[in-house]
BAMINU-551278 format. One record per residue (C-alpha): residue number from 1; residue in one letter; chain; x, z, y. Coordinates in Angstrom, 1 decimal, always signed. Layout:
N
{seq = NUM	type = a	mol = A	east = X	up = Z	north = Y}
...
***
This chain:
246
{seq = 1	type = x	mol = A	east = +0.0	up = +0.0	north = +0.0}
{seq = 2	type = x	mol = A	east = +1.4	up = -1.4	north = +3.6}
{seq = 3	type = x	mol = A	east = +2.1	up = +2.1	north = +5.7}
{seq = 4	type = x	mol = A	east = +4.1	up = +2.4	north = +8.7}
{seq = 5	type = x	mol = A	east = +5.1	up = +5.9	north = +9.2}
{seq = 6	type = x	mol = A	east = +6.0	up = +6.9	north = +13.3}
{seq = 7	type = x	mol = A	east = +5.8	up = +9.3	north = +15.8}
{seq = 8	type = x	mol = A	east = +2.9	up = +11.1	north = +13.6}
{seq = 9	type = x	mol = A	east = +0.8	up = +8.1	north = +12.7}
{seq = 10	type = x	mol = A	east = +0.7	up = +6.3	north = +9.7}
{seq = 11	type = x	mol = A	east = -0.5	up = +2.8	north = +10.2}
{seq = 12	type = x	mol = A	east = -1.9	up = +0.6	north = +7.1}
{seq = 13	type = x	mol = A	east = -1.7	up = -3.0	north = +7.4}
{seq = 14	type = x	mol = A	east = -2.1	up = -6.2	north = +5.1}
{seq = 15	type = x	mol = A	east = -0.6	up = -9.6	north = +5.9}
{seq = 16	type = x	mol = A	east = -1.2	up = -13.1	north = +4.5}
{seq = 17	type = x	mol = A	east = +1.0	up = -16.5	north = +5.2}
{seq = 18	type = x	mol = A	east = +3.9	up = -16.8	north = +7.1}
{seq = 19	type = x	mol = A	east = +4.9	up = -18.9	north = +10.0}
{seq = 20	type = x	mol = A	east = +4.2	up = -17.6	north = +13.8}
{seq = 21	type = x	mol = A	east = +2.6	up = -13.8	north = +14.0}
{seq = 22	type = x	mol = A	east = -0.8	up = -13.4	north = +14.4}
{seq = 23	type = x	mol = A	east = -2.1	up = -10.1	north = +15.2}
{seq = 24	type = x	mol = A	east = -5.6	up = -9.4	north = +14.2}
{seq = 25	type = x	mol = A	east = -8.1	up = -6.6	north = +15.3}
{seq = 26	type = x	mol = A	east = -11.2	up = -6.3	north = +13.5}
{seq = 27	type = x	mol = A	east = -14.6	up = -5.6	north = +14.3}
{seq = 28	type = x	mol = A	east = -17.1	up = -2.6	north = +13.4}
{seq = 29	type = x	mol = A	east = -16.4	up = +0.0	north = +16.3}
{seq = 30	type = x	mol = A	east = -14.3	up = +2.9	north = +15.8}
{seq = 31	type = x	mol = A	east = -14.4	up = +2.1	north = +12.0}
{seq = 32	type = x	mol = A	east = -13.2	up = -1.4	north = +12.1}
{seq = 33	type = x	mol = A	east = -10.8	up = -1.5	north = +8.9}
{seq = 34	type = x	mol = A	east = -8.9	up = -5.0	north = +7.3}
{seq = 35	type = x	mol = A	east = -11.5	up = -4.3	north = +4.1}
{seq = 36	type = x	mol = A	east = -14.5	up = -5.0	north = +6.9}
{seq = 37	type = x	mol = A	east = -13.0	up = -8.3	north = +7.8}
{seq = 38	type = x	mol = A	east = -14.8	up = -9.5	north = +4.2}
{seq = 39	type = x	mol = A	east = -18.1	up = -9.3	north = +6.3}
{seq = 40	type = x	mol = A	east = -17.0	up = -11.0	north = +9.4}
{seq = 41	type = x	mol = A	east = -18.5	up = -14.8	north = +10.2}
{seq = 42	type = x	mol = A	east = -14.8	up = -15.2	north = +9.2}
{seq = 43	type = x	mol = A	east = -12.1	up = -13.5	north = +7.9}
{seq = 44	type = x	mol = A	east = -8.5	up = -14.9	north = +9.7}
{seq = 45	type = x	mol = A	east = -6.2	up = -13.7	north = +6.5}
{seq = 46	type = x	mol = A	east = -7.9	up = -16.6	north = +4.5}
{seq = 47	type = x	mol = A	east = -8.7	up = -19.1	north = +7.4}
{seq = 48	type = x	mol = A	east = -5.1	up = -18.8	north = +8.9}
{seq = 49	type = x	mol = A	east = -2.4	up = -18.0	north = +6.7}
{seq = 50	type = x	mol = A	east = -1.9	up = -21.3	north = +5.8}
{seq = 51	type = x	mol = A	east = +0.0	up = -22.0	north = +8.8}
{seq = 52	type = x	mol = A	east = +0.4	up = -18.4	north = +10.4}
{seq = 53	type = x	mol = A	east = +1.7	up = -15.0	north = +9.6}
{seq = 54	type = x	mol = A	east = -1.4	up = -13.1	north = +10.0}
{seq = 55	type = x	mol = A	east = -1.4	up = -9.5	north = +10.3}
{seq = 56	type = x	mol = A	east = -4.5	up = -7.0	north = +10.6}
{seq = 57	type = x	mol = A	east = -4.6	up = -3.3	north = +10.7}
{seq = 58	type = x	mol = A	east = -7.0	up = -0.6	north = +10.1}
{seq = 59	type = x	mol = A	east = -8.1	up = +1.4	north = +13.7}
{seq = 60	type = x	mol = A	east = -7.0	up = +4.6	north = +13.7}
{seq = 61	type = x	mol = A	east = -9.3	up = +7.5	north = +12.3}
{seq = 62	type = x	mol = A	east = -11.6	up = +5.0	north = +11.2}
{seq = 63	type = x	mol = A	east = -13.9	up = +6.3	north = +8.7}
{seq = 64	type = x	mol = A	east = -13.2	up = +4.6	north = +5.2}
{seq = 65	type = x	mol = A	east = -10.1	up = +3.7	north = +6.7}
{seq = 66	type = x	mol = A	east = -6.3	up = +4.2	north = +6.1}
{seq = 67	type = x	mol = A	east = -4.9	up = +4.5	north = +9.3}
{seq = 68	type = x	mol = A	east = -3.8	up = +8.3	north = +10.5}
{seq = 69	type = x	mol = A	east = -3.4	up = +9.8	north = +13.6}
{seq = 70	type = x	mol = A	east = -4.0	up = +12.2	north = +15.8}
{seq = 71	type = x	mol = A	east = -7.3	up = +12.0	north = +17.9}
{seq = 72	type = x	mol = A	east = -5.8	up = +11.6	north = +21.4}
{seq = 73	type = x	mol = A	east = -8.8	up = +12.5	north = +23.8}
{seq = 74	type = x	mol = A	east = -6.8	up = +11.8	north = +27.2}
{seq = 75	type = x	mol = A	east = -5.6	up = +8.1	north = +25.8}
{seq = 76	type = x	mol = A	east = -8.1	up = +6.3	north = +23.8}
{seq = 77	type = x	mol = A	east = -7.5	up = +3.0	north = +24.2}
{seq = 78	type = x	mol = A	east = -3.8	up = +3.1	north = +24.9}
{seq = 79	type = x	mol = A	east = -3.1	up = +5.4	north = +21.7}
{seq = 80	type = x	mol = A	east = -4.9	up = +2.0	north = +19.5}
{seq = 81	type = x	mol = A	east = -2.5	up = -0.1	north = +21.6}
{seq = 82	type = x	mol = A	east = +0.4	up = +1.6	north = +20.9}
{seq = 83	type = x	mol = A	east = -0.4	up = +1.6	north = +17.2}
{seq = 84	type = x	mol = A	east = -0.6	up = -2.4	north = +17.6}
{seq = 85	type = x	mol = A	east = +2.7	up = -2.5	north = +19.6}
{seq = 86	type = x	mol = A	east = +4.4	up = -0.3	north = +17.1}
{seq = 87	type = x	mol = A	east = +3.4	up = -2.1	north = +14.1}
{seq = 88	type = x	mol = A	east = +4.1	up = -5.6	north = +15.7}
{seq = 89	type = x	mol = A	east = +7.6	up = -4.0	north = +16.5}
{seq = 90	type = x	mol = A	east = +8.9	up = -2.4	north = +13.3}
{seq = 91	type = x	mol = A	east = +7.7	up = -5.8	north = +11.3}
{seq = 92	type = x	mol = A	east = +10.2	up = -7.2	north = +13.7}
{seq = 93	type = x	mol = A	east = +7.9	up = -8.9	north = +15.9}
{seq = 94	type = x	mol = A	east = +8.6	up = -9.5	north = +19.6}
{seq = 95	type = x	mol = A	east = +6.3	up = -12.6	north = +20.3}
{seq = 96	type = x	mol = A	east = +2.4	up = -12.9	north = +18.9}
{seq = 97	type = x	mol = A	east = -0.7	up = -14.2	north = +19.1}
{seq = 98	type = x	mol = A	east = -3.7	up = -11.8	north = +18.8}
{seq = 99	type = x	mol = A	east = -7.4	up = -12.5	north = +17.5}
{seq = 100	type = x	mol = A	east = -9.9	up = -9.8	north = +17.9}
{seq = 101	type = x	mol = A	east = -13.8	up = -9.0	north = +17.1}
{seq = 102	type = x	mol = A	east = -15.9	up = -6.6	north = +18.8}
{seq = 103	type = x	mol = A	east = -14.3	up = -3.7	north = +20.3}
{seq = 104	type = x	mol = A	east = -11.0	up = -6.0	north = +19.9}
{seq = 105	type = x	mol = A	east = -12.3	up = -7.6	north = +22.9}
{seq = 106	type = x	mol = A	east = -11.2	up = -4.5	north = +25.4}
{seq = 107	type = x	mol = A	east = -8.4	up = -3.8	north = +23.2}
{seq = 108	type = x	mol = A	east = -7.5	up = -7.2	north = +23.3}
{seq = 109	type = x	mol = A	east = -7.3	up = -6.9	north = +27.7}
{seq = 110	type = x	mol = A	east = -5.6	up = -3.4	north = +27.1}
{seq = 111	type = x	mol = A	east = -2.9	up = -5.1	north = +25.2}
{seq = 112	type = x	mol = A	east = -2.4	up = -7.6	north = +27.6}
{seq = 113	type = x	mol = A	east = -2.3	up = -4.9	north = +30.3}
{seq = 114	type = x	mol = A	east = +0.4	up = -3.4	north = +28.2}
{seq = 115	type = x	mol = A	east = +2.2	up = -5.8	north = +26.8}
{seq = 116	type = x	mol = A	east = +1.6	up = -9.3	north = +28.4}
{seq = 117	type = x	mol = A	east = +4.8	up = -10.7	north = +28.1}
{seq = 118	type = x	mol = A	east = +4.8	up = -10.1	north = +24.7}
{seq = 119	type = x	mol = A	east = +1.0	up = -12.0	north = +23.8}
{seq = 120	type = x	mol = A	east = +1.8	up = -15.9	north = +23.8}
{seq = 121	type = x	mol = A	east = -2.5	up = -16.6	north = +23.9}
{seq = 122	type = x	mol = A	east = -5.5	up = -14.3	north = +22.8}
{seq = 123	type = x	mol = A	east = -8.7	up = -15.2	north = +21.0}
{seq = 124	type = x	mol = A	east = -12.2	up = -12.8	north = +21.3}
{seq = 125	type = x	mol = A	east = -14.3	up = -13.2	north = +19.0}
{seq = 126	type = x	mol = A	east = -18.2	up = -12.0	north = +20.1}
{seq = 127	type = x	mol = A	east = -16.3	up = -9.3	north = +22.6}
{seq = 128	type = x	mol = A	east = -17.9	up = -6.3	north = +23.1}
{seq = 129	type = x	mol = A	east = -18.0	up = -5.1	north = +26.8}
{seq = 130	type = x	mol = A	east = -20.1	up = -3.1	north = +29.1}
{seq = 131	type = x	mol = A	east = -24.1	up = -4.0	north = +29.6}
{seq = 132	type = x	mol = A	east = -26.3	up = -2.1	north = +32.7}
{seq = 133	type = x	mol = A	east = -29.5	up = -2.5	north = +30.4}
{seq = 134	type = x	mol = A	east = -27.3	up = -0.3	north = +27.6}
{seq = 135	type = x	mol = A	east = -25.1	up = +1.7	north = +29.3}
{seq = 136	type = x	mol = A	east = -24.9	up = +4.5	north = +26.6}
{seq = 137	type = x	mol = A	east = -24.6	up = +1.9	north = +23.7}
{seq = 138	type = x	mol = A	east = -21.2	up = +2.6	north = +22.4}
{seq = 139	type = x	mol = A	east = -21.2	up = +6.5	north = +22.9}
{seq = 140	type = x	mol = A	east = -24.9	up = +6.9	north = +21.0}
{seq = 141	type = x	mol = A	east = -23.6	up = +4.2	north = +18.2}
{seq = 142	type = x	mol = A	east = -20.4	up = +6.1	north = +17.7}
{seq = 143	type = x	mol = A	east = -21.3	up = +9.6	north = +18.2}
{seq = 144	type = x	mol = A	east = -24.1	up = +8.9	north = +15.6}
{seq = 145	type = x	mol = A	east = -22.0	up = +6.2	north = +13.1}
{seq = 146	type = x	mol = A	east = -18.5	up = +7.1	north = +13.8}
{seq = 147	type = x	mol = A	east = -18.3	up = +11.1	north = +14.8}
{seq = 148	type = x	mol = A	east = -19.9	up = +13.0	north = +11.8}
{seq = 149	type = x	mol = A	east = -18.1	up = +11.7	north = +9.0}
{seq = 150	type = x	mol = A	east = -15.1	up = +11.6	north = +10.7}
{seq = 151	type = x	mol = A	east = -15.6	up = +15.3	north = +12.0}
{seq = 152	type = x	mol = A	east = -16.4	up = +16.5	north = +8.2}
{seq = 153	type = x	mol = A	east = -13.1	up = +14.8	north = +7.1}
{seq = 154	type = x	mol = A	east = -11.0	up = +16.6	north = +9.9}
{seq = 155	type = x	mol = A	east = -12.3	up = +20.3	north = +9.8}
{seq = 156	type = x	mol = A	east = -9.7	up = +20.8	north = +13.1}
{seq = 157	type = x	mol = A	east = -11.7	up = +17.9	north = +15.1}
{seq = 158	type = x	mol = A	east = -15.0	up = +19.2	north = +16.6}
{seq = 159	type = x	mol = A	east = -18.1	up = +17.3	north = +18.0}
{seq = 160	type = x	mol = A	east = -17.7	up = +18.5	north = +21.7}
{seq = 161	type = x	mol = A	east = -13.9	up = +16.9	north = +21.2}
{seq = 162	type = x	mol = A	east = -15.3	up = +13.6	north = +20.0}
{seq = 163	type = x	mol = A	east = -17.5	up = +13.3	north = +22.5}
{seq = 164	type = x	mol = A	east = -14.9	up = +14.3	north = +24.8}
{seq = 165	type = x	mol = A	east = -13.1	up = +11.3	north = +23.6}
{seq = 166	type = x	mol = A	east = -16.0	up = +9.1	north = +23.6}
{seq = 167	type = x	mol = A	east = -16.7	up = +9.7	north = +27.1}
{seq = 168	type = x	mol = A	east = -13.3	up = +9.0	north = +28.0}
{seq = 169	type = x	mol = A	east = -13.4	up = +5.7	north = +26.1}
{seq = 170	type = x	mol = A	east = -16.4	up = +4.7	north = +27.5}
{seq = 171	type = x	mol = A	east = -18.7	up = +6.6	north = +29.5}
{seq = 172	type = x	mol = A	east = -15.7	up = +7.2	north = +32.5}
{seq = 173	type = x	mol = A	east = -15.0	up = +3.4	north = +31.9}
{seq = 174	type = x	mol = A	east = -18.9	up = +2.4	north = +32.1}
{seq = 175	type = x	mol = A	east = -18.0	up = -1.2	north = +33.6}
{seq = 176	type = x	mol = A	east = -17.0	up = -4.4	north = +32.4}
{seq = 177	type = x	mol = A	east = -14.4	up = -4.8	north = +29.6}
{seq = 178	type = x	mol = A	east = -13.6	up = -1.0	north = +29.7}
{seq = 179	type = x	mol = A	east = -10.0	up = -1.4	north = +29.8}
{seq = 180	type = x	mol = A	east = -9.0	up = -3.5	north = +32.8}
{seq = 181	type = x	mol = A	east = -10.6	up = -4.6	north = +36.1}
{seq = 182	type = x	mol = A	east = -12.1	up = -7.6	north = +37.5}
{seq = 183	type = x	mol = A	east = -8.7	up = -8.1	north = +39.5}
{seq = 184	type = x	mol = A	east = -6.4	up = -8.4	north = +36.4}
{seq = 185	type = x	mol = A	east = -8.6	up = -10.9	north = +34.1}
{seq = 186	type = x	mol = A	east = -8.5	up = -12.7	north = +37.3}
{seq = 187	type = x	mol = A	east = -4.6	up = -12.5	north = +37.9}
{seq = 188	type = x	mol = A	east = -4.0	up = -12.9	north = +34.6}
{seq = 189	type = x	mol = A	east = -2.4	up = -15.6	north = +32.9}
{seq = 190	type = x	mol = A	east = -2.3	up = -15.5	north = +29.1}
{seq = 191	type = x	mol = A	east = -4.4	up = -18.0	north = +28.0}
{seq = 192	type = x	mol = A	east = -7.6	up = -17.2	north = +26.1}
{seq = 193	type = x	mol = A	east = -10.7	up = -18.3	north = +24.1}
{seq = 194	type = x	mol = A	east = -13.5	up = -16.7	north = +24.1}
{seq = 195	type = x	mol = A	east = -16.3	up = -16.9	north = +21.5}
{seq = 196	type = x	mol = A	east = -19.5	up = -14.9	north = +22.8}
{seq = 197	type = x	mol = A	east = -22.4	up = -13.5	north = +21.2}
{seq = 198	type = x	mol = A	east = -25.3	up = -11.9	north = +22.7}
{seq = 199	type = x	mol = A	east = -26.3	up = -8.7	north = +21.2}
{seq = 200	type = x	mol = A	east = -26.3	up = -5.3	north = +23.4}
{seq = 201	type = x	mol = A	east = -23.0	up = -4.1	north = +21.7}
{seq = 202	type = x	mol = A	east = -21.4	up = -7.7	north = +22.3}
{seq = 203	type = x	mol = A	east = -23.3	up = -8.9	north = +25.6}
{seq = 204	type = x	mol = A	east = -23.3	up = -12.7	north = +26.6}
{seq = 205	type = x	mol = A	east = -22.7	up = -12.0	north = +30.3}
{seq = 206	type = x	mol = A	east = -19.7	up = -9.8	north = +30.2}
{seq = 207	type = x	mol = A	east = -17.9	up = -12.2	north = +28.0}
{seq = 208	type = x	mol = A	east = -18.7	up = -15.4	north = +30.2}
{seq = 209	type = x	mol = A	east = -18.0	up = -13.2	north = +33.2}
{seq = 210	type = x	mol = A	east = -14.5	up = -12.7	north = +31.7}
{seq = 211	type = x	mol = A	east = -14.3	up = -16.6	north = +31.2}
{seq = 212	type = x	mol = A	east = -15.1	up = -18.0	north = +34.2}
{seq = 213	type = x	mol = A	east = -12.3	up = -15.3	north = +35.8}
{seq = 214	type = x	mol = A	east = -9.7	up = -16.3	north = +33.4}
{seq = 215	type = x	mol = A	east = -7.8	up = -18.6	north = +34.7}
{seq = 216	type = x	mol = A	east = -6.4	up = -20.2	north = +31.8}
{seq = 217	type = x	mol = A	east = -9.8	up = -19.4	north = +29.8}
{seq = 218	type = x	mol = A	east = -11.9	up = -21.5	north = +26.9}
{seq = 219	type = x	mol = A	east = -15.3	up = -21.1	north = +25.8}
{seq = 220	type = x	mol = A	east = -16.2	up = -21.9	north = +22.0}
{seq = 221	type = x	mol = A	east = -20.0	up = -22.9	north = +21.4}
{seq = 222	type = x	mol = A	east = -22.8	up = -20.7	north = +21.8}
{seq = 223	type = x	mol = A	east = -24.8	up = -19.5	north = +19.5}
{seq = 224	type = x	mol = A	east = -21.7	up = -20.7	north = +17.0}
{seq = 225	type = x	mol = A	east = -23.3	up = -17.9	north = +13.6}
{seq = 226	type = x	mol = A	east = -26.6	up = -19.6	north = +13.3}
{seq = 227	type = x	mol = A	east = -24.8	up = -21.7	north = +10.2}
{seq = 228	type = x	mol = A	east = -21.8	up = -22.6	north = +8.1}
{seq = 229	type = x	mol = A	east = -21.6	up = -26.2	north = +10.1}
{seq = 230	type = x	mol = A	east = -21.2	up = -24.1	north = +13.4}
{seq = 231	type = x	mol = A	east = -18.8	up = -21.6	north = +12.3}
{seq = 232	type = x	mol = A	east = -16.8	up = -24.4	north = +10.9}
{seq = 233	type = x	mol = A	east = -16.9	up = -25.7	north = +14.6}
{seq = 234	type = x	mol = A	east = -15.5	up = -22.6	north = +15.8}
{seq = 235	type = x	mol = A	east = -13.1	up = -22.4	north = +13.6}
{seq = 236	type = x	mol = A	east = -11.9	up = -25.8	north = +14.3}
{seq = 237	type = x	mol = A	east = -11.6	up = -24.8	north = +18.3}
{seq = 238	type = x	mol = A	east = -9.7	up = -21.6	north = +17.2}
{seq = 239	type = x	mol = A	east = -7.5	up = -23.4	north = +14.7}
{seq = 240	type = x	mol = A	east = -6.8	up = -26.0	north = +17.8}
{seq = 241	type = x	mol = A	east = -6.4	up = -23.3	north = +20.7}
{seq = 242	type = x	mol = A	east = -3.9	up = -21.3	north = +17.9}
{seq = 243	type = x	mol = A	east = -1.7	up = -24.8	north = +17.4}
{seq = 244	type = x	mol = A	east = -1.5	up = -25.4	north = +21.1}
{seq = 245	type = x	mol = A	east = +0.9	up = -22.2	north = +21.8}
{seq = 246	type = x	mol = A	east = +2.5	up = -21.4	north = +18.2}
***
């Protein structure tokens, strides 16, 4: 079993291929794991390891998942970053792409925040992002879906601290992409694709919002689930946006 061991956190990861990294963040919230990729419109080890080194990991402390660490209330977001940039560094990786679903949208921004000269191009897939007409969505889904079980399996951890956490995460962040501002999608560079969906927890507006201030931004087909001929199309524009900077 894949485990990177450092500075208290043991990170499990799985690869497929070889050829130019790519990073990949999977959906489901705060227990996105590598196994949940199976029930993704797609799973990027087996659509793109024939050409890339594709690399996923588990989110930290997510339930079913095998990915250890402490539960840093103060960080949130930057403590799943530095996981990603630690793991891409002691594989021996300077340079990637990254792919990310769902709440690998915002993490996908943090990184570039972080790291951007590090990122060669991005690729967020149904992003999630803040929504006026939810504004409580990810706390209530994750204090309901995420916080029991993972309070039961850490006896130390109590509810008041995950919701600490969870406020921190989102409720204090209650705008946009969470983890960076209008004024740095705007100023920023990298050059991403965007594949929307429109759902509360992965809203249609914040993504497009986040494409038409990129300036260096693509937009894949909407709706692009409905059927196997669409995602194929997807796929395709992925595949051709991944080719154009590897």
């Amino acid at each position: 079993m894949p485990i990177i061991k450092k500075n208290g956190v043991e990170i499990y990861y799985e690869e497929a291929g070889s050829g130019f990294p790519l990073l990949v963040l999977p959906g489901g919230g705060l227990n996105a794991t590598v196994a949940g990729l199976e029930n993704h419109a797609f799973n990027p080890l087996a659509e793109f390891s024939d050409k890339y080194r594709v690399i996923a990991l588990d989110l930290r402390n997510a339930n079913n998942g095998k990915t250890i660490g402490p539960l840093e209330i103060e960080k949130t977001w930057d403590s799943f970053t530095e996981d990603q940039l630690t793991l891409m560094d002691e594989l021996g990786i300077e340079k990637f792409m990254v792919l990310g679903f769902c709440i690998g949208g915002p993490m996908i921004w943090n990184l570039l925040k972080r790291a951007n000269h590090r990122v060669i191009c991005a690729t967020l897939v149904h992003p999630s992002g803040f929504i006026s007409s939810h504004p409580d969505i990810y706390f209530q889904n994750n204090i309901k879906g995420w916080a029991p079980v993972f309070i039961k399996n850490n006896p130390d951890i109590t509810l008041d601290m995950a919701a600490e956490f969870l406020n921190n995460m989102y409720t204090k962040r209650a705008d946009f992409v969470f983890t960076v501002d209008r004024d740095f999608v705007r100023n920023c560079e990298t050059p991403v694709l965007i594949l929307p969906d429109d759902i509360p927890a992965h809203p249609y507006a914040t993504a497009m919002e986040t494409a038409l201030l990129a300036p260096n931004s693509q937009v894949s087909l909407y709706p692009w689930k409905e059927n196997d001929r669409k995602i194929e199309l997807a796929l395709r524009h992925i595949s051709g946006f991944l080719s154009s900077y590897s």
